[in-house]
C-alpha positions in Angstrom: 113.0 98.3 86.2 111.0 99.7 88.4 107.1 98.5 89.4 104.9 101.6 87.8 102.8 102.0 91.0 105.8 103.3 92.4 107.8 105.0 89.6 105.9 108.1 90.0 106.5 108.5 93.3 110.3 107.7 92.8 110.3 109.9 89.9 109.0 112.7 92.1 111.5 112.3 94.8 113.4 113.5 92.2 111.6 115.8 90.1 111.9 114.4 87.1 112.4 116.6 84.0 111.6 119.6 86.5 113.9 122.9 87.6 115.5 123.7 89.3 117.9 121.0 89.8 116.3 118.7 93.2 117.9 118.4 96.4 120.6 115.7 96.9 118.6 113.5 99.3 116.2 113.3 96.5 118.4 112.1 93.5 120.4 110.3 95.8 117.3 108.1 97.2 115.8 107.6 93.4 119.2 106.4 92.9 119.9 103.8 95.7 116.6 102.2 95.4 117.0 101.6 92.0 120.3 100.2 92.7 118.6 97.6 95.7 116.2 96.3 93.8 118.3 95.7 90.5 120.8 94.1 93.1 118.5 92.0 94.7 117.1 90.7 91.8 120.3 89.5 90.5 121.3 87.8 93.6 123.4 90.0 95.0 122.0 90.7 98.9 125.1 92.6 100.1 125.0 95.8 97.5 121.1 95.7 97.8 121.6 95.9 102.0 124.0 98.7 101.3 121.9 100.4 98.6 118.1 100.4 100.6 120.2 101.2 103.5 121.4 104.4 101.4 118.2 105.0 100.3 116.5 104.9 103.9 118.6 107.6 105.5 118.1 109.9 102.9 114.6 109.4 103.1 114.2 109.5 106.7 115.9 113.1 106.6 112.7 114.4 105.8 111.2 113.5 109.0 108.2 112.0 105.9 106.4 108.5 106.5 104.8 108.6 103.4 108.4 109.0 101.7 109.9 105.9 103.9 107.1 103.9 103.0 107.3 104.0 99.3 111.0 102.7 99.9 109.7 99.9 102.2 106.8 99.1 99.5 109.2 98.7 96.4 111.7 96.8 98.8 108.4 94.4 99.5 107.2 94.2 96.1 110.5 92.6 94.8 110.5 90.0 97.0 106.9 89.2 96.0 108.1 89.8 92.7 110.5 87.2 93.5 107.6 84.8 96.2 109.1 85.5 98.6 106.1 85.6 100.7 106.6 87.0 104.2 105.3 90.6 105.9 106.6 93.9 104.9 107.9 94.3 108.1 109.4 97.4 107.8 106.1 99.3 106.2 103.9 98.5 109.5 105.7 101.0 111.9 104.7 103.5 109.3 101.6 102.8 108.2 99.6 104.8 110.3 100.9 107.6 108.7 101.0 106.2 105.5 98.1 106.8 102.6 95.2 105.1 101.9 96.4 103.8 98.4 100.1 103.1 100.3 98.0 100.9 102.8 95.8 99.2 100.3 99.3 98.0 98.5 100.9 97.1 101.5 97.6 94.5 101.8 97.7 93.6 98.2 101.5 92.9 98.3 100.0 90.6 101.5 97.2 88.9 99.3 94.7 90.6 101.0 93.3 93.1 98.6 90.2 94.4 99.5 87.4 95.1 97.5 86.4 98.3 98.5 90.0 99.3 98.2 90.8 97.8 95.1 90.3 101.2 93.1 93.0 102.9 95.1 95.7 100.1 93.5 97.5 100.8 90.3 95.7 99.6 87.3 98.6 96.8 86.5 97.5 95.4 89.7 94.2 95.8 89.9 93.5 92.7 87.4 95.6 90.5 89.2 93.7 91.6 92.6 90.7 90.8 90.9 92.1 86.9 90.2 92.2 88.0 86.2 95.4 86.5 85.1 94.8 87.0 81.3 95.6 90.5 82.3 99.1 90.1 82.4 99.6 90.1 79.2 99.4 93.5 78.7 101.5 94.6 81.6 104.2 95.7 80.0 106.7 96.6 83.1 109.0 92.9 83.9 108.5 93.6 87.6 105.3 95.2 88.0 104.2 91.4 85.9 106.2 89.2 88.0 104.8 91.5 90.9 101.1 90.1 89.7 102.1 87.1 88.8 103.4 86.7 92.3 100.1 88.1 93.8 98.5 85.8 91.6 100.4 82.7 92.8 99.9 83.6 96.9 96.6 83.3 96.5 96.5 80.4 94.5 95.0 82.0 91.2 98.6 81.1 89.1 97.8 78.9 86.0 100.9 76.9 84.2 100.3 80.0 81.6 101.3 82.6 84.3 104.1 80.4 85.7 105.6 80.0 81.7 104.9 84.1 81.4 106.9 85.1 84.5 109.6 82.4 84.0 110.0 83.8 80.4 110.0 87.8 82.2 112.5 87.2 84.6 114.6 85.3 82.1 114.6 87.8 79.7 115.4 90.1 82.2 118.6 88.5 83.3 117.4 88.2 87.0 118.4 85.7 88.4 116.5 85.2 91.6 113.0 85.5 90.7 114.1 82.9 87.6 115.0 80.4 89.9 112.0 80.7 92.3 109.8 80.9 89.4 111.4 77.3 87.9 111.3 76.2 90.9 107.1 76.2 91.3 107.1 74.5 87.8 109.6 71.5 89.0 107.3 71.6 92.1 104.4 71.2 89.8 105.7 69.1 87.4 107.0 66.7 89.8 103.5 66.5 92.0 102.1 65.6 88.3 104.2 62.7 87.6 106.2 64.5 84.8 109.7 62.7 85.1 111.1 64.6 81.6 109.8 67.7 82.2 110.8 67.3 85.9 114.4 66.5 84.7 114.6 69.8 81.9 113.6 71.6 84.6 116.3 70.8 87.0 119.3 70.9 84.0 118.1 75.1 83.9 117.6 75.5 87.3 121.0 74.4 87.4 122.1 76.7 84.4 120.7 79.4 86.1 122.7 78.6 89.8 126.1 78.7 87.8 128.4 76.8 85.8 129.3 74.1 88.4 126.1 73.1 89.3 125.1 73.0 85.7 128.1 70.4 85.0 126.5 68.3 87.7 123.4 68.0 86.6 124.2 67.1 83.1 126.5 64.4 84.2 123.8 63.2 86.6 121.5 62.8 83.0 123.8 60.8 81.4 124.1 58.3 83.6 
């Protein structure tokens, strides 16, 4: 569930596969940002507040930056994930003592990958950096592809192919939130272009996807 530019480094906080057994803080961090992120994704802001708040003071026992700020990047990344498009507020008090590739994210989650940094990214994301949206094809982690597809759309590079590919992720996914913001471009879109049907089977799923009562609406609202 996790993006793979950062499931290494959450896999290390708790030493994966390893012996002996790791420290609490460690499993217990892995563990609550796994939980905020699956929350936030399926719309449910209160256990994901609770869960990266977890996750932080376990993390900040260490007295680590670098630690903290692989928290704050994978809380980031699933709102871009999701386009949300606002700073990762949180990562910039620790930046100076983050890493060069930690810092080079924190800019690509911005849109403002740089070229001579570009090689310090993971290589899911390096393609979408580059403006290659073809690449996302073979991305085979959901949020690590809505992640580039949402890089991809900040900086205006999103085609109506990507849009269909990360509404199709996040569906099959089940999460909720990045579906609807997703939809929601392509009723944008479809209504700029004129498209009333398409426009209007947009809207009944958006609907589908907000809950049973605002789907009931929206059907009526066709029939008339």
């Amino acid at each position: 569930m996790k993006p793979v530019f950062l499931a290494a480094a959450l896999c290390g906080l708790a030493s994966c596969g390893s012996n002996p057994r790791p420290p609490d803080w460690q499993v217990e961090a892995k563990s609550a940002m796994e939980r905020s992120v699956a929350a936030y994704l399926e719309g449910n802001r209160r256990v994901e507040a609770a869960e990266l708040a977890r996750a932080r003071s376990q993390l900040s026992r260490t007295g680590r930056p670098d630690l903290l700020a692989t928290a704050e990047l994978l809380h980031c990344a699933s709102r871009v994930a999701s386009l949300v498009f606002e700073p990762c507020a949180d990562f910039e008090p620790l930046r100076a003592d983050a890493t060069l590739s930690q810092r080079a994210y924190a800019d690509y989650l911005a849109g403002r990958a740089q070229a001579e940094t570009m090689a310090l990214l993971p290589p899911a994301q390096r393609a979408a950096a580059a403006g290659n949206a073809g690449a996302l094809q073979g991305i085979a982690d959901p949020l690590s592809q809505l992640l580039a597809a949402g890089v991809l759309l900040q900086t205006g590079r999103a085609s109506p192919a990507v849009l269909a590919l990360a509404v199709d992720t996040a569906s099959a996914q089940g999460w909720r939130r990045p579906l609807l913001a997703w939809l929601g471009v392509q009723l944008q879109r479809a209504e700029q272009g004129g498209d009333a049907q398409e426009a209007a089977r947009l809207r009944r799923r958006i609907a589908i996807a907000q809950g049973t009562d605002a789907a009931v609406k929206e059907f009526r609202k066709d029939e008339k």
